[in-house]
LUMTORLO-636996 format. One record per residue (C-alpha): residue number from 1; x, y, z. Coordinates in nm, 3 decimals, decimal comma. Last residue first. Example, Ala and Ser with C-alpha at 12.3 -4.5 7.8 and 13.67 -1.06 7.14 Angstrom:
2
num  X  Y  Z
2  1,367  -0,106  0,714
1  1,230  -0,450  0,780
END
This chain:
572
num  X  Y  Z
572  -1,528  -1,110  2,997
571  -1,357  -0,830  3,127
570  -1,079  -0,813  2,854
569  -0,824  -0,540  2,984
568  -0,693  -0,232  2,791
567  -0,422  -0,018  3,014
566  -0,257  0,288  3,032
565  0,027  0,495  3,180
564  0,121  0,829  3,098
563  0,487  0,973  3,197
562  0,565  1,302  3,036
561  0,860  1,558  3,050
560  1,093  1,662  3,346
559  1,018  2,016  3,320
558  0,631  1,977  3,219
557  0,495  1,830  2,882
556  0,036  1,909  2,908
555  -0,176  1,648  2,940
554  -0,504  1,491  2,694
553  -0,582  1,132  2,689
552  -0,813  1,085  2,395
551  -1,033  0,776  2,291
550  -1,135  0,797  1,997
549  -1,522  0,713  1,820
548  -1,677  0,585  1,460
547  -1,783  0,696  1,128
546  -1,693  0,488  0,822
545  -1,513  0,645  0,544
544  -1,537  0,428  0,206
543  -1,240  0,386  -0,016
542  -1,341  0,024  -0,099
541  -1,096  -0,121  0,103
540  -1,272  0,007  0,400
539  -1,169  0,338  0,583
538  -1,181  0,411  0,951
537  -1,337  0,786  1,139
536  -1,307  0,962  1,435
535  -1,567  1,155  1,690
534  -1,419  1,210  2,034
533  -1,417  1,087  2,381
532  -1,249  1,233  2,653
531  -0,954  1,069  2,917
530  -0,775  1,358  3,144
529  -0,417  1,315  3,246
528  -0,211  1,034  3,365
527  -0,330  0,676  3,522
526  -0,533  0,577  3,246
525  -0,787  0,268  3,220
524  -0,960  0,119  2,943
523  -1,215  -0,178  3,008
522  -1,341  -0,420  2,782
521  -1,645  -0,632  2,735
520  -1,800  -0,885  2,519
519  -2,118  -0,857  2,330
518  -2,005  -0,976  1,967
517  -2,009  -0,630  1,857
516  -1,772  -0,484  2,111
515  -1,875  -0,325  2,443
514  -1,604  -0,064  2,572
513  -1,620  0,065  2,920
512  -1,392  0,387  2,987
511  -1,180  0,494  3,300
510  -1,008  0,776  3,343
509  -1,317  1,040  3,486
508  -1,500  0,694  3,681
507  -1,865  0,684  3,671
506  -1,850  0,511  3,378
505  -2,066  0,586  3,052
504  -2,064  0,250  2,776
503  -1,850  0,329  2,522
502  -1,998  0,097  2,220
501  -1,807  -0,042  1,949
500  -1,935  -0,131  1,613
499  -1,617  -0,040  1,434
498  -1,266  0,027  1,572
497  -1,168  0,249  1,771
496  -0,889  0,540  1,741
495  -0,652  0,539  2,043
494  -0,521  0,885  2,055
493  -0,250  1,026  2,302
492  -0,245  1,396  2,309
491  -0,008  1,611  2,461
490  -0,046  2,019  2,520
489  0,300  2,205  2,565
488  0,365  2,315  2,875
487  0,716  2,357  2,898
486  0,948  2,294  2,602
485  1,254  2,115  2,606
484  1,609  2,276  2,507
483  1,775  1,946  2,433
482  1,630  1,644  2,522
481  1,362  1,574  2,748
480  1,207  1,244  2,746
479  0,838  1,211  2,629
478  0,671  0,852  2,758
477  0,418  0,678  2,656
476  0,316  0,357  2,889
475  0,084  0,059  2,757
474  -0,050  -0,268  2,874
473  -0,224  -0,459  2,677
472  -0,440  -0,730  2,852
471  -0,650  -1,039  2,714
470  -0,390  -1,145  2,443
469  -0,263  -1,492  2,657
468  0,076  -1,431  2,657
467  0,005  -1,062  2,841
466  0,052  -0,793  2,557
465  0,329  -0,507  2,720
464  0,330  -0,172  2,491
463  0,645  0,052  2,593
462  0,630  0,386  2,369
461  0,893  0,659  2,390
460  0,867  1,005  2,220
459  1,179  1,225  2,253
458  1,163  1,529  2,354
457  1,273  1,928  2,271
456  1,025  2,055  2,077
455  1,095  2,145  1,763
454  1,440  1,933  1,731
453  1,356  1,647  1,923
452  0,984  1,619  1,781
451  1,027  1,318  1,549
450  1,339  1,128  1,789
449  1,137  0,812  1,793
448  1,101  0,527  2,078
447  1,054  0,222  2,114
446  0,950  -0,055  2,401
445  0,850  -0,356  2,268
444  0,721  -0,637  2,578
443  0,576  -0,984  2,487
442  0,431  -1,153  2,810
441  0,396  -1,441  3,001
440  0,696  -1,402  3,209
439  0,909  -1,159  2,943
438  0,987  -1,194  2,575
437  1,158  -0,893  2,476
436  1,183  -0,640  2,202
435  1,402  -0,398  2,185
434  1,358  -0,051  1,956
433  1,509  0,269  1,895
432  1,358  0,515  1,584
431  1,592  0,696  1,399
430  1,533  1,037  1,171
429  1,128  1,111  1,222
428  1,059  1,469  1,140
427  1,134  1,641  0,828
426  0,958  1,665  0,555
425  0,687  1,404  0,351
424  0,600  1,512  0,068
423  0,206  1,646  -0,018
422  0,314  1,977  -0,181
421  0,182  2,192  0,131
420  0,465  1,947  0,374
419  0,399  1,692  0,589
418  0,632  1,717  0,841
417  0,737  1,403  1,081
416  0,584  1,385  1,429
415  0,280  1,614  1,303
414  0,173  1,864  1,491
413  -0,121  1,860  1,753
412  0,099  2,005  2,012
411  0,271  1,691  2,031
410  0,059  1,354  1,887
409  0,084  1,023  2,070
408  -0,033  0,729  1,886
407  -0,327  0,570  1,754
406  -0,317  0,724  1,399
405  -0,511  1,006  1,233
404  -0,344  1,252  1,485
403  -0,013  1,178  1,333
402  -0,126  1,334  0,984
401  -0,160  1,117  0,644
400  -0,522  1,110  0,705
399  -0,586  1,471  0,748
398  -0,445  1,469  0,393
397  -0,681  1,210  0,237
396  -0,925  1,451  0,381
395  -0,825  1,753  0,181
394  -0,803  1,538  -0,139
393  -1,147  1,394  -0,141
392  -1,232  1,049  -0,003
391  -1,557  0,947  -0,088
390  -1,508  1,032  -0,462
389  -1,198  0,908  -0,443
388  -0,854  0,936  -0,287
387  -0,743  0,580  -0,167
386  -0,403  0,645  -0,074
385  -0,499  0,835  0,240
384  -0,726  0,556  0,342
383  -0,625  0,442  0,701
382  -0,815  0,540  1,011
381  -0,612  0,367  1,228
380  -0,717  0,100  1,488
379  -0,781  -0,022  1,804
378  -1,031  -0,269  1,876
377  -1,067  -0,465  1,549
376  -1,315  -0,763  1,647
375  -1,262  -1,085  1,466
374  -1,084  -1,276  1,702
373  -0,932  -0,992  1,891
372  -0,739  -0,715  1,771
371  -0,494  -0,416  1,811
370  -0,298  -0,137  1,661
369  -0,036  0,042  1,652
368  0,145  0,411  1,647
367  0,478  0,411  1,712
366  0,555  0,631  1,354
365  0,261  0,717  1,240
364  0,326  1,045  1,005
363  0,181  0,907  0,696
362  0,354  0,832  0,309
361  0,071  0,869  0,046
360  0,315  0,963  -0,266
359  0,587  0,750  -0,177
358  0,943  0,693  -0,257
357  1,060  1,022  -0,381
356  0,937  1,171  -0,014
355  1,098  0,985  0,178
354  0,954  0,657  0,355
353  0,806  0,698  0,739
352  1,038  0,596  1,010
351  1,022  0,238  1,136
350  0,828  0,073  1,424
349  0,454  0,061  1,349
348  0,309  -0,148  1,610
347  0,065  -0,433  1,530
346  -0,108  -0,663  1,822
345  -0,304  -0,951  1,721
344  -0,500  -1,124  1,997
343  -0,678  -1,421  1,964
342  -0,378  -1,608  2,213
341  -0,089  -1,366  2,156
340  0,027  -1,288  1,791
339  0,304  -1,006  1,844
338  0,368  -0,799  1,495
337  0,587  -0,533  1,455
336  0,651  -0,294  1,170
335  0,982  -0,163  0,988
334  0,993  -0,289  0,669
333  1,385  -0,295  0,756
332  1,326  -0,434  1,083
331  1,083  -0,650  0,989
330  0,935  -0,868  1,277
329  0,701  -1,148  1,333
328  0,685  -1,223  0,996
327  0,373  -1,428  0,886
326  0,345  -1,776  0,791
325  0,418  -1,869  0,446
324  0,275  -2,075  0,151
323  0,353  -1,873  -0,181
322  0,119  -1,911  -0,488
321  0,113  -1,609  -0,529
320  -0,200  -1,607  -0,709
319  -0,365  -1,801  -0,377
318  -0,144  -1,496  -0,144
317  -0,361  -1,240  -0,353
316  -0,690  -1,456  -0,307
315  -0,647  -1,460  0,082
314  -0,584  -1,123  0,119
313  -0,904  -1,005  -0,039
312  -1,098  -1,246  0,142
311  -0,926  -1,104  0,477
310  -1,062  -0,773  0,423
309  -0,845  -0,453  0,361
308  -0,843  -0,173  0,657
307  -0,711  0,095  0,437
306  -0,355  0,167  0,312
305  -0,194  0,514  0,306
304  0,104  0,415  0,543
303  -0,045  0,176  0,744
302  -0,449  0,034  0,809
301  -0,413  -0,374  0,946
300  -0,533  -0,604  0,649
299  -0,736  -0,883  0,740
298  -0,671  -1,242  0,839
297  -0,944  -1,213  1,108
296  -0,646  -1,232  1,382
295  -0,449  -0,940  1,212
294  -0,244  -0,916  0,926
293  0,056  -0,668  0,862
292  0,305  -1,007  0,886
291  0,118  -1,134  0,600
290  0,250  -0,818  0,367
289  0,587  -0,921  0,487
288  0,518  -1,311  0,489
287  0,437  -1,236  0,097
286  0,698  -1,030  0,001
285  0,978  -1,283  0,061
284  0,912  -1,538  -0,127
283  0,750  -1,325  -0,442
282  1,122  -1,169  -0,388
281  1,267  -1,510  -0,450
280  1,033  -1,618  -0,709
279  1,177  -1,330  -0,948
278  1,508  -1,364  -0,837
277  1,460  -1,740  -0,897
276  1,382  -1,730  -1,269
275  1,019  -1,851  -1,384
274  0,997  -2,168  -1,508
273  0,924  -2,248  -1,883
272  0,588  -2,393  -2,053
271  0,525  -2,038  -2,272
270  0,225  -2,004  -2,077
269  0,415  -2,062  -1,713
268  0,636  -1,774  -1,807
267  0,346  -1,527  -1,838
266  0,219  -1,691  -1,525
265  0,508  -1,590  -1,328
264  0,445  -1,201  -1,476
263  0,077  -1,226  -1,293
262  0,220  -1,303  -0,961
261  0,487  -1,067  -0,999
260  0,245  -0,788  -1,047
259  -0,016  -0,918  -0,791
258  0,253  -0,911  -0,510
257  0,372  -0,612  -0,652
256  0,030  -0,434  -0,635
255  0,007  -0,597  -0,265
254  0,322  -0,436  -0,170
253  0,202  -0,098  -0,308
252  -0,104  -0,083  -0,070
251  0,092  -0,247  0,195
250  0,308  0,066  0,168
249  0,657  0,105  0,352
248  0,769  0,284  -0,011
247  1,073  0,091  0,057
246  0,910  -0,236  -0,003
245  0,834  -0,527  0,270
244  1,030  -0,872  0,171
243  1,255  -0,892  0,465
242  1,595  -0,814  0,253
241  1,361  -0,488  0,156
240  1,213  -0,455  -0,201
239  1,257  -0,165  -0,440
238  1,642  -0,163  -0,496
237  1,647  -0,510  -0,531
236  1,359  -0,542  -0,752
235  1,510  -0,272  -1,004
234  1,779  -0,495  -1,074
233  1,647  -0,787  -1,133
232  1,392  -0,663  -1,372
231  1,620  -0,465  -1,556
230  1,851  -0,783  -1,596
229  1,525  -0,970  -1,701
228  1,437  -0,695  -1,961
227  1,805  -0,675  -2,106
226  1,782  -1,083  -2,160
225  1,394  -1,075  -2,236
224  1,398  -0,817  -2,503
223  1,686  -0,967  -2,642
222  1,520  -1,306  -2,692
221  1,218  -1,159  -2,780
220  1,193  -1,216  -3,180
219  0,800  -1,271  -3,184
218  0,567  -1,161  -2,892
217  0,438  -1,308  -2,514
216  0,781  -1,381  -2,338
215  0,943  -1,084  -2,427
214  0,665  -0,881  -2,394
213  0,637  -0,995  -2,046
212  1,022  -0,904  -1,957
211  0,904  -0,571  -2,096
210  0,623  -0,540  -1,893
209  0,813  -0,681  -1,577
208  1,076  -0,390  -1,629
207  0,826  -0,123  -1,647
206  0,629  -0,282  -1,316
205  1,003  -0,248  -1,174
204  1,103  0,088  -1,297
203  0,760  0,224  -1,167
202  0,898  0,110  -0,804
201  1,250  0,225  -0,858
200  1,088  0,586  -0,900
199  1,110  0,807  -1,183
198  1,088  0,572  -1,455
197  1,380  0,635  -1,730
196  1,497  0,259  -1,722
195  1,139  0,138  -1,824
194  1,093  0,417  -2,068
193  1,260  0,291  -2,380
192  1,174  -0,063  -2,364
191  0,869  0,005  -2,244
190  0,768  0,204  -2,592
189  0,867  -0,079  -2,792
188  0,658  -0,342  -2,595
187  0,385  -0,083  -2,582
186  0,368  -0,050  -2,954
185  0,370  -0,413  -3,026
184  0,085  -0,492  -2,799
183  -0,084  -0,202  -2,935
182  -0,083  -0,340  -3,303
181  -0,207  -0,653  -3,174
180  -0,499  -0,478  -3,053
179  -0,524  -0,253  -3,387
178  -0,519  -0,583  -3,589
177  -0,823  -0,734  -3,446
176  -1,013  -0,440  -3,471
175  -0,891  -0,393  -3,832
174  -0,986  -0,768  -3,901
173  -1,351  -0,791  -3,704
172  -1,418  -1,161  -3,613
171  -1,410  -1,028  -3,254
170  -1,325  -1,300  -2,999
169  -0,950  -1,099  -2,965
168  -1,079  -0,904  -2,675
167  -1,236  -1,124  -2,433
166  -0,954  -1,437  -2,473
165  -0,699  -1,140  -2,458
164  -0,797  -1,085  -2,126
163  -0,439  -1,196  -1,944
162  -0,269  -1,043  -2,284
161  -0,435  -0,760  -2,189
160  -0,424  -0,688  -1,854
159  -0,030  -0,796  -1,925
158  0,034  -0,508  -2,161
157  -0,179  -0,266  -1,964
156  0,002  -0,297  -1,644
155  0,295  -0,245  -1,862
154  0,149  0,061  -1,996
153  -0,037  0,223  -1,709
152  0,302  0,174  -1,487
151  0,520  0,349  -1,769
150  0,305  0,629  -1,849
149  0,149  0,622  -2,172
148  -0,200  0,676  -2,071
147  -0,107  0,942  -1,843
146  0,060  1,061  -2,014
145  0,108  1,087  -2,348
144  0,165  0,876  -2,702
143  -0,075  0,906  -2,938
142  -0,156  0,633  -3,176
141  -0,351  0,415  -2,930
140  -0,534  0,675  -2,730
139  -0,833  0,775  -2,911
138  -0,911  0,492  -3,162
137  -0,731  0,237  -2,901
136  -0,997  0,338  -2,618
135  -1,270  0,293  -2,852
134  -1,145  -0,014  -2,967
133  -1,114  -0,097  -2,624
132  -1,470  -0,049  -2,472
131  -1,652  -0,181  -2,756
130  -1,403  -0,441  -2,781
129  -1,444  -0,544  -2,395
128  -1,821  -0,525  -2,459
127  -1,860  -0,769  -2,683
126  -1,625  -0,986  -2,546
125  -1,833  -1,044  -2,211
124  -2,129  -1,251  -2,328
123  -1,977  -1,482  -2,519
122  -1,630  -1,493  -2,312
121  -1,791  -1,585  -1,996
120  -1,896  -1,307  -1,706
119  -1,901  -1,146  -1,386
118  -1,547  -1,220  -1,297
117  -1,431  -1,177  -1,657
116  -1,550  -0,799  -1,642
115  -1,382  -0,730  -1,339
114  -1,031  -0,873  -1,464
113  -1,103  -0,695  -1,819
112  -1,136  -0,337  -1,606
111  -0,821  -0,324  -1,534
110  -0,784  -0,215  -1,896
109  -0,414  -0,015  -1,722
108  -0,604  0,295  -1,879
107  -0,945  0,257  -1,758
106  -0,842  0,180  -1,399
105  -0,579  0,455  -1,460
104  -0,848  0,749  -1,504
103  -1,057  0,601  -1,257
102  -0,778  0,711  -0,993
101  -0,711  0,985  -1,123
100  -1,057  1,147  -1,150
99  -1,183  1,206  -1,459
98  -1,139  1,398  -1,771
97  -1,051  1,138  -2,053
96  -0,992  1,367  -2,300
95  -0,952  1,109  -2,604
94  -1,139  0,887  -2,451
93  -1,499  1,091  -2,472
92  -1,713  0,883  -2,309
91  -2,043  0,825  -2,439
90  -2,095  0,460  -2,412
89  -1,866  0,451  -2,125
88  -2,105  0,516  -1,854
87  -1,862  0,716  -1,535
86  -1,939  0,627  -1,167
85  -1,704  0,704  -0,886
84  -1,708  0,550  -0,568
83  -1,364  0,337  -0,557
82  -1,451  0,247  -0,910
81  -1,725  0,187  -1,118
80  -1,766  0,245  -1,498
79  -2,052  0,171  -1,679
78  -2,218  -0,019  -1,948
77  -2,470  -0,220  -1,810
76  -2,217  -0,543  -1,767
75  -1,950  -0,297  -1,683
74  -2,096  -0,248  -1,342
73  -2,143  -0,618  -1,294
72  -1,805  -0,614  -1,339
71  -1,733  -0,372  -1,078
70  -1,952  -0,552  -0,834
69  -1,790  -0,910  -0,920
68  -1,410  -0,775  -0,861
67  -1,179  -0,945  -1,041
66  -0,928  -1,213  -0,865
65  -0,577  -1,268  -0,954
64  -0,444  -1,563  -1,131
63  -0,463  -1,447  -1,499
62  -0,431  -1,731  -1,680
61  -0,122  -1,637  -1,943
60  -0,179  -1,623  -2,322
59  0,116  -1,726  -2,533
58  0,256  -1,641  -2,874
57  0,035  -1,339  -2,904
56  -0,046  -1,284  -3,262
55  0,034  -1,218  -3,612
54  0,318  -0,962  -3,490
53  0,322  -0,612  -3,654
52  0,642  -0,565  -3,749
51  0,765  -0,220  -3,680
50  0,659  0,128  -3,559
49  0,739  0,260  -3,209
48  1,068  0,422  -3,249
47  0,986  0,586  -3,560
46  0,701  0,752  -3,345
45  0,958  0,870  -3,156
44  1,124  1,059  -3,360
43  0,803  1,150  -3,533
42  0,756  1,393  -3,279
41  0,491  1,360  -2,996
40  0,701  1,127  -2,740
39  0,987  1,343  -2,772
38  0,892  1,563  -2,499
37  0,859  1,293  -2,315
36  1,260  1,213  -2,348
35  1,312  1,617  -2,285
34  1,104  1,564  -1,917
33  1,325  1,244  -1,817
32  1,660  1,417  -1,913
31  1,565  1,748  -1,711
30  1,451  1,497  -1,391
29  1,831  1,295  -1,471
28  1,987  1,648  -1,465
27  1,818  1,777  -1,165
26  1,900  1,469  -0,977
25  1,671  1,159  -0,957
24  1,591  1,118  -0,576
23  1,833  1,230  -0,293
22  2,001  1,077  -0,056
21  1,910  0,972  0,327
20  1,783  0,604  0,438
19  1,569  0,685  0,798
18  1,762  0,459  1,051
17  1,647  0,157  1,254
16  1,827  0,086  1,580
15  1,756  -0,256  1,703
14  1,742  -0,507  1,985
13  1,623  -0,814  2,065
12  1,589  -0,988  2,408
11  1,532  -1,357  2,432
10  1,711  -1,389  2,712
9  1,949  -1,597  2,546
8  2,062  -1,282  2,298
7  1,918  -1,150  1,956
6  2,095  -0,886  1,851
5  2,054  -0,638  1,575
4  2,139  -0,315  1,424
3  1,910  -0,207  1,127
2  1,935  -0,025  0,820
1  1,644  0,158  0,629
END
């Protein structure tokens, strides 16, 4: 995205932030990609794989990021959990390995080593990391394919490994032994041919950082590490934003990079050497990016795919980081909004989604936000449309992607950028305005987004006004006529709520009460159309839907547009 901006002595800022255009890989580079995998099951590139077998790792890096106790707990009787699905691996046939995609790539990255180190020591939790890898290694080791072999699962799997390699090099058995060192070698050489053919810059960059870890961790790397690093550098500029957020605009996939980096740092701390400032500089600036998506509790607001992630969660990525920063208050390029205001935490989404070749999960959301106090999320989004699982099955993680899944105002109930049957993201959302001012006890954005210009004739503008002390937000939407507008189409402006709150019954048809969990009260007013209640829905880290209710102010566009007002006052 690029940005104008200015930032004058009234404290008034001011930007235009544009959708990036250009195509992905080109038909040629996509042709060249699918003939270099077809090449993975000829002895052409098996010759590229085979060579020295190293004796052993030359370093073994802490693993600074946190496992998760239920999942290794999980492991400890011999299954499989993740994000709802259950699979026991003492029957598991690897060699197929028909399951759902996201369990699929747990197993293959050997994510699973983190989980099972939380739960347990080496004694007791190396005998069932070999049984689960040598297994693995029988089925999948000497056969190269996806998804196994694709260039994420392998360098994620390279430094899982190495990370674990305490849990699966305690065996005293020699070919066991030798087959995970074997692998280590393997990968190394089969990164080193992939990791520039990735089909996204992020892929290139967890490619890159398994090669660069290779280099660090196995014999004769110095050339490895020289062509790795450049990779590496390179790759990490075109995937991360000046401000530290990624072009994907995923918190999800900033968090994986976060973890990534984190993880590669250590790799460097093993062999007693510093890791090289490009590397540290974009752990410097991701971290107040992902931060800057925060709210008051610390957790993780719900944008682009992402779910409402606990502040535990955060904490411990930032600790493996190892990066002390406060949060961003802005990121144009990242393209959200935060205003911190007494216990209040507002966050406004302020860019235009990511294309298509640079996220799989993107979401029509553009102005929609959300709000907090203390510890009580008030509104929300529903989140979750990365996390397809068993909880979450496809059709739903696509209602989740949609405008009306977000606290924002929705057109005809279409979305304000297309979502189209193959799951990209279309047309829609080209430039979106902003200025941001601080006013007489007060923080004022007004922005706007040209998404339904072209179907429908308006533009969608959003003021939101949080008082200095976070007990009153303020809110006007606004559709401007632009060419051609439509008459009497319907309008809906959705404010999706967050959990454990009650809607006490008012006597009044545009106002609604709003207990929270800790027994305090809120009032929502509207001074345009009708305000109903409706059922809606959040999503937990874990992939889990949670039922809860929306508030809806329903109108219809006429000549001269739209004005709704609204407010959200703390009564005490």
């Amino acid at each position: 995205m690029t940005g104008a901006f200015e930032d004058g002595t009234d404290q008034r800022q001011t930007a235009l932030i544009v959708r990036p255009t250009g195509a992905g890989q080109n038909i040629l580079e996509r042709l060249s990609l699918q003939f270099y995998k077809l090449t993975w099951r000829t002895p052409l590139h098996s010759g590229r794989l085979r060579g020295k077998v190293p004796q052993r790792l030359l370093a073994v890096p802490q693993d600074p990021l946190e496992g998760n106790p239920a999942r290794g707990q999980s492991l400890r009787i011999g299954k499989f959990h993740y994000q709802g699905f259950e699979q026991a691996f003492c029957d598991l046939d690897y060699d197929k390995l028909d399951l759902q995609p996201s369990l699929t790539d747990y197993i293959h990255r050997f994510d699973w080593l983190r989980d099972l180190a939380a739960v347990t020591n080496r004694g007791e939790g190396a005998p069932v990391a070999a049984q689960i890898a040598d297994a693995w290694l029988l089925a999948n080791g000497m056969k190269t394919r996806e998804p196994a072999w694709r260039v994420d699962n392998c360098a994620w799997r390279l430094l899982n490994m190495a990370a674990g390699s305490p849990y699966l090099l305690s065996s005293n058995e020699p070919i066991y032994r030798a087959r995970v060192i074997n692998h280590f070698a393997r990968v190394a050489r089969h990164l080193d041919q992939s990791a520039p053919r990735a089909q996204s810059h992020f892929a290139k960059t967890v490619g890159w950082a398994g090669v660069v870890a290779a280099s660090l961790l196995l014999p004769e790397g110095k050339i490895r590490r020289a062509v790795g690093e450049d990779g590496l550098a390179d790759s990490l500029r075109a995937t991360i934003f000046p401000d530290g957020g990624v072009v994907s605009r995923s918190p999800i996939q900033l968090m994986e990079l976060i973890g990534l980096l984190s993880l590669l740092k250590k790799c460097y701390v093993a062999q007693g050497e510093l890791a090289p400032d490009f590397l540290l500089d974009a752990l410097g600036r991701a971290v107040p990016a992902l931060l800057g998506l925060t709210h008051t509790d610390g957790g993780l607001g719900a944008w682009q795919g992402s779910a409402h992630i606990a502040a535990d969660r955060i904490e411990a990525l930032v600790a493996a980081s190892e990066v002390r920063a406060r949060p961003h208050r802005q990121a144009l390029d990242w393209g959200y909004q935060r205003v911190l205001a007494g216990k209040s935490v507002l966050l406004l989404d302020a860019g235009p989604p990511p294309l298509a070749r640079q996220s799989a999960s993107g979401c029509a959301s553009t102005l929609a936000f959300e709000l907090s106090h203390g510890a009580q999320r008030i509104i929300v989004n529903c989140g979750g449309a990365a996390l397809v699982g068993a909880m979450i099955p496809a059709a739903l993680a696509r209602g989740l992607r949609t405008t009306a899944a977000h606290s924002t105002l929705c057109l005809n109930d279409t979305n304000s950028t297309a979502i189209l049957a193959g799951g990209h993201l279309g047309k829609g959302v080209a430039e979106v305005e902003l200025e941001r001012r601080d006013i007489e006890q007060a923080t004022r954005i007004q922005a706007s987004h040209d998404g339904y210009a072209k179907s429908f004739g308006y533009n969608h503008s959003r003021v939101l006004t949080l008082r200095s002390d976070g007990m009153e937000l303020r809110g006007e939407d606004t559709l401007l006529p632009q060419a051609k507008p439509k008459d009497n189409v319907a309008v809906a402006v959705r404010f999706h709520l967050g959990p454990d709150i009650e809607i006490v019954p008012s006597d009044k048809p545009q106002t609604a009460l709003l207990r929270m969990a800790d027994g305090s009260n809120w009032v929502f007013l509207t001074s345009g159309g009708m305000l109903t209640v409706d059922d809606s829905l959040w999503v937990d880290q874990n992939g889990r839907p949670h039922p809860t209710r929306q508030l809806v102010i329903a109108a219809d566009t006429g000549k001269g547009g739209l004005h709704i007002s609204w407010q959200l006052r703390h009564l005490g």
